[in-house]
PyMOL CGO cylinders between C-alpha atoms (Angstrom):
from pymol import cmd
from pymol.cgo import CYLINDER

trace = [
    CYLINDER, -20.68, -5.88, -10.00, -18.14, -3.34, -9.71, 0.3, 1, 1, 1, 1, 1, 1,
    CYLINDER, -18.14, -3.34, -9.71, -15.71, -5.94, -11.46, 0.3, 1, 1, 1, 1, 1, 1,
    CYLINDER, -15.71, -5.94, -11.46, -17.81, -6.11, -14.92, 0.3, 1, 1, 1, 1, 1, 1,
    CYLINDER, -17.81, -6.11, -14.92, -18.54, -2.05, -14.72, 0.3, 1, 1, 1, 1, 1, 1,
    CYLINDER, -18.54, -2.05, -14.72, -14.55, -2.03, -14.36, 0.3, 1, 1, 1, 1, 1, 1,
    CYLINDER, -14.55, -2.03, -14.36, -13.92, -4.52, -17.45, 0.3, 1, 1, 1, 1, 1, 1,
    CYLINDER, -13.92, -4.52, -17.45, -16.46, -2.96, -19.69, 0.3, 1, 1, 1, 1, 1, 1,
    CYLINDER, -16.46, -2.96, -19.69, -14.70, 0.26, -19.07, 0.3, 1, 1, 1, 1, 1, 1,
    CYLINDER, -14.70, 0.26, -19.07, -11.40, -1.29, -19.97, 0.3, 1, 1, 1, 1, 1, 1,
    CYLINDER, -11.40, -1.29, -19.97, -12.49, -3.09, -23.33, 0.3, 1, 1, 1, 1, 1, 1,
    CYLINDER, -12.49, -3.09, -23.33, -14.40, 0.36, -24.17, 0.3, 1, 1, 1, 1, 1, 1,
    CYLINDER, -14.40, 0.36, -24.17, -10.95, 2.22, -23.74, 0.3, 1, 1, 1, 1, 1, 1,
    CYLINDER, -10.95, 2.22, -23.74, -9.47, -0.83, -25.48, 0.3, 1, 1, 1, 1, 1, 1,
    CYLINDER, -9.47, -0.83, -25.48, -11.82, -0.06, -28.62, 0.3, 1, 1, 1, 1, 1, 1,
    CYLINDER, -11.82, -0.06, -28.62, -11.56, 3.64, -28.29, 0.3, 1, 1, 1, 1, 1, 1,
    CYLINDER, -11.56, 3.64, -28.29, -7.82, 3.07, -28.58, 0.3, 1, 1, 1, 1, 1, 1,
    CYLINDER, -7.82, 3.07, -28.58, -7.91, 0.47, -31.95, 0.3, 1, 1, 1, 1, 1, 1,
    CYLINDER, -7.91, 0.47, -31.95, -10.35, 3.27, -34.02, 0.3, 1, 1, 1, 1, 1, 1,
    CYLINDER, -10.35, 3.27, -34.02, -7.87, 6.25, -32.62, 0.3, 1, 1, 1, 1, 1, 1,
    CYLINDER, -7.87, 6.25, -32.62, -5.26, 4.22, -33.71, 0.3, 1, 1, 1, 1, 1, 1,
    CYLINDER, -5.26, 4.22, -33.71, -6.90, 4.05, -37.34, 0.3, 1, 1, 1, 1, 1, 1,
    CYLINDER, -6.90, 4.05, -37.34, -7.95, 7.65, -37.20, 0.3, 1, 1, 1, 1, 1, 1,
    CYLINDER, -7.95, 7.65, -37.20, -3.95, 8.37, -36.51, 0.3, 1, 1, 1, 1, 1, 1,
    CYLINDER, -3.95, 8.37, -36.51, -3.20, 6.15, -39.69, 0.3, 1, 1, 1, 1, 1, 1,
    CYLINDER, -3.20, 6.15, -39.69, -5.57, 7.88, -42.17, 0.3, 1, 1, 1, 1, 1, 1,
    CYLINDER, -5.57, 7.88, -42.17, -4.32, 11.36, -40.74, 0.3, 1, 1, 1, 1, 1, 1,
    CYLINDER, -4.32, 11.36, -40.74, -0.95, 10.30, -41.39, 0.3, 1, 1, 1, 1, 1, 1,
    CYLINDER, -0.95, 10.30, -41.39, -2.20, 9.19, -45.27, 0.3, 1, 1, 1, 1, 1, 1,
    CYLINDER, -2.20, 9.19, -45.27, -3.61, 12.43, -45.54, 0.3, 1, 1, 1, 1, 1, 1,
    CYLINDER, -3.61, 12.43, -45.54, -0.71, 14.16, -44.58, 0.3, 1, 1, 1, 1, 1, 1,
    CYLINDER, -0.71, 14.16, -44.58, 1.34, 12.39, -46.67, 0.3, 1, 1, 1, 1, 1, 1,
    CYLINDER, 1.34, 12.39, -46.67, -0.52, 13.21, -49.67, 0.3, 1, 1, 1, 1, 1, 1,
    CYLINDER, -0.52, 13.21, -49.67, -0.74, 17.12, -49.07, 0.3, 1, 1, 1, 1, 1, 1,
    CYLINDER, -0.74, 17.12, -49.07, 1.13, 18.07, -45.88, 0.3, 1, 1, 1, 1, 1, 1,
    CYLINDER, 1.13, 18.07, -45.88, 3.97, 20.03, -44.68, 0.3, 1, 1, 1, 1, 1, 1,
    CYLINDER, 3.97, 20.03, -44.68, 6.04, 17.99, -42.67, 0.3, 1, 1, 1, 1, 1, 1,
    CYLINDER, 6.04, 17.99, -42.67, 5.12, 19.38, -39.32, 0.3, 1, 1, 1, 1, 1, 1,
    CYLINDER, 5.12, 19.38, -39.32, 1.83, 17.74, -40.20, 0.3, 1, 1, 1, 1, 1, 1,
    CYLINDER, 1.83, 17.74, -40.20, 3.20, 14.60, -41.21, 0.3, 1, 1, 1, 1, 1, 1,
    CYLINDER, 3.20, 14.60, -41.21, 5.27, 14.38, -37.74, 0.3, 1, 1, 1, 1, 1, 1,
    CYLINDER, 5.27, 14.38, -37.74, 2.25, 15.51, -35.50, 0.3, 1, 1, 1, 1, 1, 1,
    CYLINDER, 2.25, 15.51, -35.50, 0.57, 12.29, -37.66, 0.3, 1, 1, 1, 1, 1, 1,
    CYLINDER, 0.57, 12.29, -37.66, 3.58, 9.57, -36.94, 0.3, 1, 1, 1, 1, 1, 1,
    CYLINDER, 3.58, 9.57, -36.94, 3.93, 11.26, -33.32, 0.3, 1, 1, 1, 1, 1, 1,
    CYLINDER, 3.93, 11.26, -33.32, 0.27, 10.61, -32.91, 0.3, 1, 1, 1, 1, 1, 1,
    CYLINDER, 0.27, 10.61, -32.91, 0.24, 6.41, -33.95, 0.3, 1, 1, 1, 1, 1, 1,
    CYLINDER, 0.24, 6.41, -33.95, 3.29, 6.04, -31.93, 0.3, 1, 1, 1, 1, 1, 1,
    CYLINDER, 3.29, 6.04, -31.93, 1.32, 7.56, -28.61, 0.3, 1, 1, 1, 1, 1, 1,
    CYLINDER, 1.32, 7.56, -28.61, -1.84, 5.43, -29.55, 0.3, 1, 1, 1, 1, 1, 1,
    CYLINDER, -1.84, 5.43, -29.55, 0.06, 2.62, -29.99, 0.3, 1, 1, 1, 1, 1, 1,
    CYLINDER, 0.06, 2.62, -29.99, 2.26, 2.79, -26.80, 0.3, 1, 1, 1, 1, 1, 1,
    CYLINDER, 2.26, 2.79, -26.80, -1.22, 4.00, -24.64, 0.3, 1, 1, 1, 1, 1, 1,
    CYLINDER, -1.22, 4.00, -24.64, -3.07, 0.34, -26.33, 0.3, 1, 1, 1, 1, 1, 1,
    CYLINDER, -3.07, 0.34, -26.33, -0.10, -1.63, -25.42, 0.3, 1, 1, 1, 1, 1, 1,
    CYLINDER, -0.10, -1.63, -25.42, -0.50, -0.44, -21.78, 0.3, 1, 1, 1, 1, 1, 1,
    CYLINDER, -0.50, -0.44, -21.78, -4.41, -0.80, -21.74, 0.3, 1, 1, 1, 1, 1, 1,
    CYLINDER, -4.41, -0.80, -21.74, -3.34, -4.76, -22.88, 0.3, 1, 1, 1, 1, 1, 1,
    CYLINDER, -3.34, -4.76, -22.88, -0.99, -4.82, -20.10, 0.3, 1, 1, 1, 1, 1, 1,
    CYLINDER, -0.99, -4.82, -20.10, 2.08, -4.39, -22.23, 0.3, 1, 1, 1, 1, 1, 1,
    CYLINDER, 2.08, -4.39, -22.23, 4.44, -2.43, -20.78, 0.3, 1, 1, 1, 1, 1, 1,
    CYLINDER, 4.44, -2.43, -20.78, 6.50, 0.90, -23.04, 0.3, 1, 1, 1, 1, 1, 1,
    CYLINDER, 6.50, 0.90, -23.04, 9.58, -0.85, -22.19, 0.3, 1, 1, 1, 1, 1, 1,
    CYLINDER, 9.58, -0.85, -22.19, 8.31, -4.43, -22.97, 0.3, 1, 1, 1, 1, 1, 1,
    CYLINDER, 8.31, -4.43, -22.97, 6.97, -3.03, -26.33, 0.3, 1, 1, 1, 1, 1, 1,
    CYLINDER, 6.97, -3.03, -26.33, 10.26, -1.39, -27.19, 0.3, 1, 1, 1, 1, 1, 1,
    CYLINDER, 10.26, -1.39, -27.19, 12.35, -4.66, -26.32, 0.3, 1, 1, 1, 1, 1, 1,
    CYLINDER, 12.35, -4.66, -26.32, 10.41, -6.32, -28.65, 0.3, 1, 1, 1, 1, 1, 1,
    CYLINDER, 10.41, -6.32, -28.65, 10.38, -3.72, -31.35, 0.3, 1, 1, 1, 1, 1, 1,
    CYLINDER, 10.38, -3.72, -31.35, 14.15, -4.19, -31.43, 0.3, 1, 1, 1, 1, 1, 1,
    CYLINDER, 14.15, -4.19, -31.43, 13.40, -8.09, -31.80, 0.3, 1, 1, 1, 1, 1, 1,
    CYLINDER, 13.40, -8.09, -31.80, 11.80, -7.53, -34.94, 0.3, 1, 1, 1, 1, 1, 1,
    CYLINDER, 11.80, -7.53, -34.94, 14.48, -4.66, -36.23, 0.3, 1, 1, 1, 1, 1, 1,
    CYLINDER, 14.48, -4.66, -36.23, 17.40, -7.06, -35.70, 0.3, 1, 1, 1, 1, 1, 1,
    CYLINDER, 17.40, -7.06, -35.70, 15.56, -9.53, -37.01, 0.3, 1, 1, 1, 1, 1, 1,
    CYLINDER, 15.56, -9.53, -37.01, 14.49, -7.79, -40.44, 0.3, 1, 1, 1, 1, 1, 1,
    CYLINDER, 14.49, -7.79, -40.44, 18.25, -7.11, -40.24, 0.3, 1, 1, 1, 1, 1, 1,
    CYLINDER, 18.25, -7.11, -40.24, 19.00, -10.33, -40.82, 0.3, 1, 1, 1, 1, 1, 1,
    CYLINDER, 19.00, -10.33, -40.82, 17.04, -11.01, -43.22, 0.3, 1, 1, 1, 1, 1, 1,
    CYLINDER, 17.04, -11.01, -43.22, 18.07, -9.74, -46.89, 0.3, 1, 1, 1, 1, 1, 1,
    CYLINDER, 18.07, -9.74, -46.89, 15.99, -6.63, -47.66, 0.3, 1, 1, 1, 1, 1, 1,
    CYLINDER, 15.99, -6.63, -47.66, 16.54, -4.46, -51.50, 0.3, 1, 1, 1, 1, 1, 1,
    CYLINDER, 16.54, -4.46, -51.50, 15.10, -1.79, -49.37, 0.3, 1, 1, 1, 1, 1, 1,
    CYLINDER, 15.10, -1.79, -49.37, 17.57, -1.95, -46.49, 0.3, 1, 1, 1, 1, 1, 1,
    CYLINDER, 17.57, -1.95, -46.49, 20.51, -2.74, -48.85, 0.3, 1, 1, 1, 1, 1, 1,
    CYLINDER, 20.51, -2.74, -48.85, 19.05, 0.93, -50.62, 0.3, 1, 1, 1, 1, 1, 1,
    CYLINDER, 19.05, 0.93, -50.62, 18.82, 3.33, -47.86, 0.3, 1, 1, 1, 1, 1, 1,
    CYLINDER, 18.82, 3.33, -47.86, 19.89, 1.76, -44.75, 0.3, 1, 1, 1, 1, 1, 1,
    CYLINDER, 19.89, 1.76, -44.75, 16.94, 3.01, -42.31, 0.3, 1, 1, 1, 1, 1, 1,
    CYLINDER, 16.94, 3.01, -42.31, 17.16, -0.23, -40.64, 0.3, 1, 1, 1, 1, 1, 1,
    CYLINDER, 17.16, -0.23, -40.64, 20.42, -0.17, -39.74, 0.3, 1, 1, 1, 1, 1, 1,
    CYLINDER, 20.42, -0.17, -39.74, 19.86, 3.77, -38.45, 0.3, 1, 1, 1, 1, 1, 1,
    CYLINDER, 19.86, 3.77, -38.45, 17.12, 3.20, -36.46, 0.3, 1, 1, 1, 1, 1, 1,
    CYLINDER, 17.12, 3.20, -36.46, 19.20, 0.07, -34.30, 0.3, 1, 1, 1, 1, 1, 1,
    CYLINDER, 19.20, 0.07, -34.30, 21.74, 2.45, -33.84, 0.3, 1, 1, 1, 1, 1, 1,
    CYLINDER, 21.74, 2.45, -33.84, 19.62, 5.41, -32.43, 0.3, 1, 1, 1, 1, 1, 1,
    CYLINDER, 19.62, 5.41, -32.43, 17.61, 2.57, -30.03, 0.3, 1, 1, 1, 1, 1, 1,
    CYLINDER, 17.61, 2.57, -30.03, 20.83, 1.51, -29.21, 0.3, 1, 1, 1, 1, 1, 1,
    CYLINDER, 20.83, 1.51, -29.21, 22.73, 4.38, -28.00, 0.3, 1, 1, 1, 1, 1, 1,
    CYLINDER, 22.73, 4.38, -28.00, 19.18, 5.79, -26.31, 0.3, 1, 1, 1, 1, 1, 1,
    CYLINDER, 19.18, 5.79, -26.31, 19.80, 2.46, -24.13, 0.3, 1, 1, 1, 1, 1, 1,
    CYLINDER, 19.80, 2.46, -24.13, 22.72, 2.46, -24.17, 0.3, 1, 1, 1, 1, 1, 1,
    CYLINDER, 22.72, 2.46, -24.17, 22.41, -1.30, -24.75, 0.3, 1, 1, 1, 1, 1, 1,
    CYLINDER, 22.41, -1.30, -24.75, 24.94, -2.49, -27.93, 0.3, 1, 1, 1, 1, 1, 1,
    CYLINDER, 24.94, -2.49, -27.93, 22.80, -3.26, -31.30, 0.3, 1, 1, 1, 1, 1, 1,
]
cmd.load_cgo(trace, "trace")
């Protein structure tokens, strides 16, 4: 008994976690539409929390979830992007994940 009590609390944080993680979104599009920037950063700062605290819930790991982040950024590097070619934020962010490993991008 003490199992199910313990897995409905888990899928209940589980849900909790996926409408918090919308609620983060739409107070980032809010911000983005009228706020100062300290508002808009509080918004991003709040889906990246959310979405690190749902990976762990699903037994993903902040590491794990970072290793593949970096997957999909070298990936989209590869891969020819007008926006990337424009501004470069691609490229920016493997550098920064790079030297905070300290692993070569």
């Amino acid at each position: 008994m003490l199992n199910d009590a313990g897995s409905a609390k888990k899928l209940m944080a589980v849900e909790w976690l996926k409408a918090e993680l919308l609620s983060e979104e739409g107070d980032l599009f809010r911000a983005l539409i009228n706020g100062p920037e300290d508002r808009i950063l509080d918004a991003l700062a709040g889906v990246l929390i959310t979405t690190y605290t749902l990976g762990q819930r699903l037994g993903i790991s902040p590491p794990r979830l970072e290793d593949r982040a970096i997957q999909r950024l070298n990936r989209s590097l590869s891969e020819d992007q007008e926006l990337e070619e424009w501004f470069g934020d691609l490229n920016r962010l493997a550098r920064y994940l790079g030297r905070r490993d300290g692993k070569p991008m």
